[in-house]
C-alpha positions as CSV (number, residue, x, y, z in Angstrom):
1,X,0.0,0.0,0.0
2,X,1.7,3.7,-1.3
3,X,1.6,5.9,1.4
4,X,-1.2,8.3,0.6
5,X,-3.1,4.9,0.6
6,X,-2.4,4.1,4.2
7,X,-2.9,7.6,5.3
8,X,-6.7,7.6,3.9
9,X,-6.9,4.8,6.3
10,X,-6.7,7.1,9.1
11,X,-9.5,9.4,10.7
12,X,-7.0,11.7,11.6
13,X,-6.8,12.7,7.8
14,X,-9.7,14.3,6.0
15,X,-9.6,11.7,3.5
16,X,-10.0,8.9,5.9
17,X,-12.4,10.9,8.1
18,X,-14.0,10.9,4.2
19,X,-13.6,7.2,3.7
20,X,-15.2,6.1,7.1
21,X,-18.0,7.8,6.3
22,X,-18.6,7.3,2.5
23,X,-17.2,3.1,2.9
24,X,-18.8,0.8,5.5
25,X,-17.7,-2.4,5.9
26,X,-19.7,-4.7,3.4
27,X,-19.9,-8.4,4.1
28,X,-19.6,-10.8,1.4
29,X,-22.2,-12.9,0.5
30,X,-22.6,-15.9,2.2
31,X,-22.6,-19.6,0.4
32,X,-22.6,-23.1,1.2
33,X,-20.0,-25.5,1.7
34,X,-21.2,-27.0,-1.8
35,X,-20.8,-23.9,-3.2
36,X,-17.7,-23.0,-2.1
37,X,-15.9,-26.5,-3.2
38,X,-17.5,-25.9,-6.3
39,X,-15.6,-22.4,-7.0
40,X,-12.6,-22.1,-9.3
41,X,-9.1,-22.2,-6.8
42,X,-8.3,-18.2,-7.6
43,X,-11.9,-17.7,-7.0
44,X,-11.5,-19.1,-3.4
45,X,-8.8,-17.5,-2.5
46,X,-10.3,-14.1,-3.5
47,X,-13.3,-15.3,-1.6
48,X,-11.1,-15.5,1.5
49,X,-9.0,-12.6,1.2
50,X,-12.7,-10.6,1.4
51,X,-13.8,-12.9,4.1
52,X,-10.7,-11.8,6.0
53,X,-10.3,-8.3,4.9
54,X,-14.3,-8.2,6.4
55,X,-13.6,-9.4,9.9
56,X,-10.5,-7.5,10.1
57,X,-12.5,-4.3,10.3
58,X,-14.0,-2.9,12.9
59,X,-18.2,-3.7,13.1
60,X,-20.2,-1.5,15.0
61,X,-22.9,-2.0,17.4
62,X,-25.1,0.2,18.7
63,X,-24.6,-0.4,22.2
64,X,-26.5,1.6,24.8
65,X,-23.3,3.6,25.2
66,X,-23.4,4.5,21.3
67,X,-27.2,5.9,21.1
68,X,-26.4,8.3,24.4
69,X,-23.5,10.0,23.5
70,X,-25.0,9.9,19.4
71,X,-28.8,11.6,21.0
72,X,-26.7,13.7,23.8
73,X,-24.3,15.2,21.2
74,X,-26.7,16.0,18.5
75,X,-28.6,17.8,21.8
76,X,-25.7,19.7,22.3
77,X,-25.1,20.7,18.8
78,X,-28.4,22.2,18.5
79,X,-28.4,24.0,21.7
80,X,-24.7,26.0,20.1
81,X,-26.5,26.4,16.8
82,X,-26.8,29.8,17.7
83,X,-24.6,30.2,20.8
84,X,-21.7,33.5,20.3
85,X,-19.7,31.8,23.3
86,X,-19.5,29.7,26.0
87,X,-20.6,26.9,23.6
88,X,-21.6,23.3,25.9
89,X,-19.2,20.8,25.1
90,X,-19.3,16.4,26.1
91,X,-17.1,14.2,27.6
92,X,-16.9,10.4,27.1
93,X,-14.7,9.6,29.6
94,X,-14.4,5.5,31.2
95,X,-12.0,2.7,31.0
96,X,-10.1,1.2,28.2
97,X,-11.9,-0.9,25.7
98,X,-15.2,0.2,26.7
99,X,-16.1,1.8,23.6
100,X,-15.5,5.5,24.4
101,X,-14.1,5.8,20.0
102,X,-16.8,3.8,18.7
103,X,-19.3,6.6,20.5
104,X,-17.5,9.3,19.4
105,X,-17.1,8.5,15.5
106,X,-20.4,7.2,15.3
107,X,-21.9,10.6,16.7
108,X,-19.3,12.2,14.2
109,X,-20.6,9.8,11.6
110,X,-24.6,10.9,12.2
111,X,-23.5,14.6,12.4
112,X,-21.9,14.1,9.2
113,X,-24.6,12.4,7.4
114,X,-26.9,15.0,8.3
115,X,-25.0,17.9,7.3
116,X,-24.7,15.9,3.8
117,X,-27.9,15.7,3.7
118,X,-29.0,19.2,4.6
119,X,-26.8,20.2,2.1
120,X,-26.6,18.0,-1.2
121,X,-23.8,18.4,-3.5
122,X,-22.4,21.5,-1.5
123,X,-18.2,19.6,-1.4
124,X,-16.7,22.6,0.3
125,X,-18.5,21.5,3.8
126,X,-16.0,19.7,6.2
127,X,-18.8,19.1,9.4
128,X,-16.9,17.2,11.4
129,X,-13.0,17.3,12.3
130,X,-11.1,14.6,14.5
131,X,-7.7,14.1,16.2
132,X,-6.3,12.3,19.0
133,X,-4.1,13.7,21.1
134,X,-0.5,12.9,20.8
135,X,1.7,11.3,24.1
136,X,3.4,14.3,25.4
137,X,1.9,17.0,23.7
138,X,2.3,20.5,23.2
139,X,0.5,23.7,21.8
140,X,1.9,23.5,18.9
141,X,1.5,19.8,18.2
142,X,-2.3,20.2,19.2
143,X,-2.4,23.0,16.6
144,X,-0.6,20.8,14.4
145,X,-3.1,17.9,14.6
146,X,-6.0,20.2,13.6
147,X,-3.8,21.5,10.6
148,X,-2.9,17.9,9.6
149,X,-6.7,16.7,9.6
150,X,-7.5,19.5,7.1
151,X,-5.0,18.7,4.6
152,X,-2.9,22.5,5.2
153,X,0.8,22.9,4.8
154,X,3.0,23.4,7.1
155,X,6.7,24.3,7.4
156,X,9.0,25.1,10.1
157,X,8.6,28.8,10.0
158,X,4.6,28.5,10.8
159,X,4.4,29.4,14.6
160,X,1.8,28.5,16.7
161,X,-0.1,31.6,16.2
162,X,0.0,31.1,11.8
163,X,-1.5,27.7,12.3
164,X,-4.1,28.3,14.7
165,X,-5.5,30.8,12.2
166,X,-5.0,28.6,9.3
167,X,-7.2,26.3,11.2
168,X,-9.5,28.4,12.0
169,X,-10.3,30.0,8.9
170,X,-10.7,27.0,7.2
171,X,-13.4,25.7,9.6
172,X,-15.2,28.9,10.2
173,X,-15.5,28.5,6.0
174,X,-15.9,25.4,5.6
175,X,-19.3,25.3,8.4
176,X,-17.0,22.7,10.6
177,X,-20.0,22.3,13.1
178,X,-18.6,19.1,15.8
179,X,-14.7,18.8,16.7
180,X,-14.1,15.4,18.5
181,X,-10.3,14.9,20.2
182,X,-10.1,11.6,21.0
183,X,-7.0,10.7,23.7
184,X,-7.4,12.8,26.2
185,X,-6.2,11.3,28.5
186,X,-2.2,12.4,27.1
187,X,-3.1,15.8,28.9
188,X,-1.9,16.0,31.9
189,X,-3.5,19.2,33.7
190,X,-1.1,19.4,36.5
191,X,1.8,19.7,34.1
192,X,2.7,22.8,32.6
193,X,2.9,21.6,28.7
194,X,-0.5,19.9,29.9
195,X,-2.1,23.0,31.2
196,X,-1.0,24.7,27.9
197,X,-2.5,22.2,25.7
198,X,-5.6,22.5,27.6
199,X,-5.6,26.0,27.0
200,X,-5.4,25.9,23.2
201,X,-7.8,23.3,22.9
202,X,-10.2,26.1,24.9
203,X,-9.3,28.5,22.9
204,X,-9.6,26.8,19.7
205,X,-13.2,26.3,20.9
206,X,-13.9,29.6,21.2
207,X,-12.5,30.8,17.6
208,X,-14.1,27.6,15.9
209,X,-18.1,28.2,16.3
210,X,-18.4,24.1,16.7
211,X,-19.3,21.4,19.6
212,X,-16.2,19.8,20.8
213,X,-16.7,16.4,22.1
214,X,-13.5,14.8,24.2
215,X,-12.8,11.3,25.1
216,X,-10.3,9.4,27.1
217,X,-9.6,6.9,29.9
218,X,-10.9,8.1,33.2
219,X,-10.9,12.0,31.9
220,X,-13.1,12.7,34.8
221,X,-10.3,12.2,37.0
222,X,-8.1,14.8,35.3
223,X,-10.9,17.8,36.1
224,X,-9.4,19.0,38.9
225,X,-8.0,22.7,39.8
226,X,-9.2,25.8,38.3
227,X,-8.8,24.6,34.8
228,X,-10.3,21.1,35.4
229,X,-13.2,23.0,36.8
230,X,-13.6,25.2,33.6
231,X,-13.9,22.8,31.9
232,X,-16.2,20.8,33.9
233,X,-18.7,23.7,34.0
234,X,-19.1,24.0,30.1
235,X,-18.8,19.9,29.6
236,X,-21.3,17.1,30.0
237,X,-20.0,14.2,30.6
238,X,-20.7,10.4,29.8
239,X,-19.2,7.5,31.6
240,X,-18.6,4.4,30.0
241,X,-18.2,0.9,31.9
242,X,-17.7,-2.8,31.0
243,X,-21.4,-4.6,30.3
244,X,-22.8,-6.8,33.3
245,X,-23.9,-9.9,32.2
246,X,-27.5,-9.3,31.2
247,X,-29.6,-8.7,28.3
248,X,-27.9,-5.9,26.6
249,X,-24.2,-8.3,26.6
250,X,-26.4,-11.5,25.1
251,X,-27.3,-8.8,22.9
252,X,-24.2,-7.7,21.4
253,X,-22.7,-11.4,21.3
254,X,-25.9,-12.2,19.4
255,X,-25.6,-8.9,16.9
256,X,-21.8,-9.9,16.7
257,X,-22.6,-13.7,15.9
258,X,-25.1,-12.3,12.7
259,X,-22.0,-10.9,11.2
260,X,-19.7,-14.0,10.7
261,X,-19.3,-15.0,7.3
262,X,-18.2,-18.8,7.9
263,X,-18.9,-21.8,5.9
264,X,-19.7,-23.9,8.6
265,X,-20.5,-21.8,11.4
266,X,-23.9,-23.2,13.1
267,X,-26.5,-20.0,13.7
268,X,-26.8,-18.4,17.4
269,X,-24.1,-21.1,18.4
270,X,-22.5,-18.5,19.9
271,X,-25.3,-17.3,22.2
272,X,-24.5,-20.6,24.8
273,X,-21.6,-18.9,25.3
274,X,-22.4,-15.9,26.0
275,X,-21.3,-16.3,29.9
276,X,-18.1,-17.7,29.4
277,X,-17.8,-14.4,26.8
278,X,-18.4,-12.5,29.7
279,X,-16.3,-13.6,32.1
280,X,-13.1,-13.8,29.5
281,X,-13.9,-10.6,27.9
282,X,-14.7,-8.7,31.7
283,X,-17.9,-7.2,29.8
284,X,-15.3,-4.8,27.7
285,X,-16.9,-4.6,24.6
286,X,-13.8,-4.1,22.3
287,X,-12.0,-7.2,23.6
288,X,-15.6,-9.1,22.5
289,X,-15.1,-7.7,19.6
290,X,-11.6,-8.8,19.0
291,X,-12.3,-12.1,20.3
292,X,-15.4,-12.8,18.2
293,X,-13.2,-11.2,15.4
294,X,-9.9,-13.1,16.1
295,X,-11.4,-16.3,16.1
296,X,-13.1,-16.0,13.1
297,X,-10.4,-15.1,11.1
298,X,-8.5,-18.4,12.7
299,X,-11.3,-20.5,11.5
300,X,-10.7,-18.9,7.9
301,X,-7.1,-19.4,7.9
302,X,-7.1,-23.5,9.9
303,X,-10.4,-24.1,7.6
304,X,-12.4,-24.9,10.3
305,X,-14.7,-22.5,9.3
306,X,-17.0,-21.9,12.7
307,X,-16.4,-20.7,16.2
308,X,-15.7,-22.6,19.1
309,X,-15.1,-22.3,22.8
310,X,-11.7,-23.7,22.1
311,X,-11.0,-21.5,19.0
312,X,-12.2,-18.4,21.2
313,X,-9.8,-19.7,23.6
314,X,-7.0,-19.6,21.6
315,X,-7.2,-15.8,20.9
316,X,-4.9,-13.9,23.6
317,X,-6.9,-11.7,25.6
318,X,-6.1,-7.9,25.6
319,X,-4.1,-7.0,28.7
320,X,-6.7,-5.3,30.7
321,X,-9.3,-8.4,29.6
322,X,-6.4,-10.6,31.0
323,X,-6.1,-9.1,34.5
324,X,-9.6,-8.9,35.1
325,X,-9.6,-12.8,33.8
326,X,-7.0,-13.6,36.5
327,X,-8.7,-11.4,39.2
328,X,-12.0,-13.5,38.8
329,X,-9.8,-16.7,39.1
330,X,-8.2,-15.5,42.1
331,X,-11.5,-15.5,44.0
């Protein structure tokens, strides 16, 4: 893959931001053993390269978590349509691998598709603008994110000042109307480069006449002081937390399971093992995700072709997953 290829594959570009939006993940069609035998030998293996190229990607589900922060943030951007200042902002702030990107992008993704559609043919509307946060960062390296997403050139002799206006000229014309930073959790608030960060980001909001949504691990504990508290008083904020076992979690295995494109794979198979889902995956929703994912693409690649508790087994847990696993154990 060139390299302009792999950077459309980002969010953090416009033209991945662009991609995400205008490409969802399209399953391939489903067929029979019988039918699969029965294909040429290129054929299959092009039939498997889509198979795992499909499970590779990220599938979405609309957990509870997702249609809060999608109906709070489209609250929020209607209540700053016609704010001057002090515009409200969100926070979706919990532990790792409880979905707190999926919310954000698919808010970003129904602001987006709503602009588009408000607004037919008009190409010179960029609605939404994302960036994570970079370990260690500074004013200018915020600044530079923001420059980066939108595609503007930048050079060593740009200060901070030349790119902030860049940034904010092109947003202000091009109707940006929701900003989500994602990693917010690289500020540190007590530091003084953190502090400064936090600054621009605040005062990027109040050139750039959108809703800024931010999301991190545990933001909420990083509010503190007179800066914390600013931004506590203009922010709502939205916790997200691993899934008890209940309805919702046989839910998602169950949503999850109706995507699998396997051969062999026996229908809702997957819901008996819903429990033992939950207790290896600690209710964290992305490591269901990459287990369900993982173990399909095993059952691609060995030819097995369905999902097992053994083949589910055989996909290493995330690290947070893992502890949790070993803290059950211990009991």
């Amino acid at each position: 893959m060139s390299e302009p290829e792999e950077l459309g594959q980002h969010l953090t570009t416009l033209e991945g931001w662009i991609r995400f939006v205008d490409r969802p993940p399209e399953a391939p069609p489903r067929i029979s053993p019988e039918e699969y035998a029965a294909l040429p030998a290129a054929r299959r293996t092009t039939y498997d390269e889509e198979r795992l190229d499909y499970h590779t990607r990220l599938l979405v589900v609309r957990t509870s978590t997702v249609q809060h922060t999608v109906a709070t943030g489209r609250r929020l951007v209607l209540l700053n349509r016609h704010a001057i200042s002090a515009r409200r902002g969100l926070i979706v702030s919990g532990p790792a691998g409880t979905g707190k990107t999926i919310a954000i992008t698919q808010l970003g993704l129904a602001h987006e598709l709503l602009d588009r559609s408000r607004h037919p043919g008009d190409l010179g509307r960029i609605p939404v603008l994302y960036i994570t946060v970079p370990p260690a960062a500074t004013p200018r390296m915020i600044a530079a994110e923001f420059a980066r997403f939108l595609g503007l050139p930048m050079t060593a002799r740009f200060n901070i000042t030349d790119i902030i206006e860049a940034v904010v000229g092109v947003c202000t014309d091009a109707r940006t109307g929701l900003v989500l930073v994602d990693e917010l959790h690289n500020i540190s608030l007590t530091s003084r480069n953190g502090a400064e960060v936090a600054d621009t980001l605040k005062y990027f909001s109040e050139r750039i006449p959108a809703t800024f949504v931010y999301a991190g691990i545990n933001v909420d504990r990083l509010l503190a002081g007179v800066r914390g508290e600013q931004i506590a008083g203009r922010f709502t904020l939205i916790r997200t937390h691993p899934f008890p076992y209940g309805p919702e979690w046989k839910g998602l295995v169950r949503t999850l399971e109706g995507t699998l494109v396997l051969l062999k794979h026996k229908p809702f198979s997957l819901i008996s093992l819903d429990r033992f889902l939950h207790e290896r995956c600690g209710g964290m929703i992305g490591s269901l995700s990459h287990q369900i994912r993982g173990a399909a693409i095993d059952a691609i690649l060995t030819g097995t072709e369905e999902l097992t508790k053994y083949g589910l087994e055989d996909v290493p847990l995330d690290l947070a997953a893992s502890l949790k696993s070993r803290k059950r154990t211990a009991r």
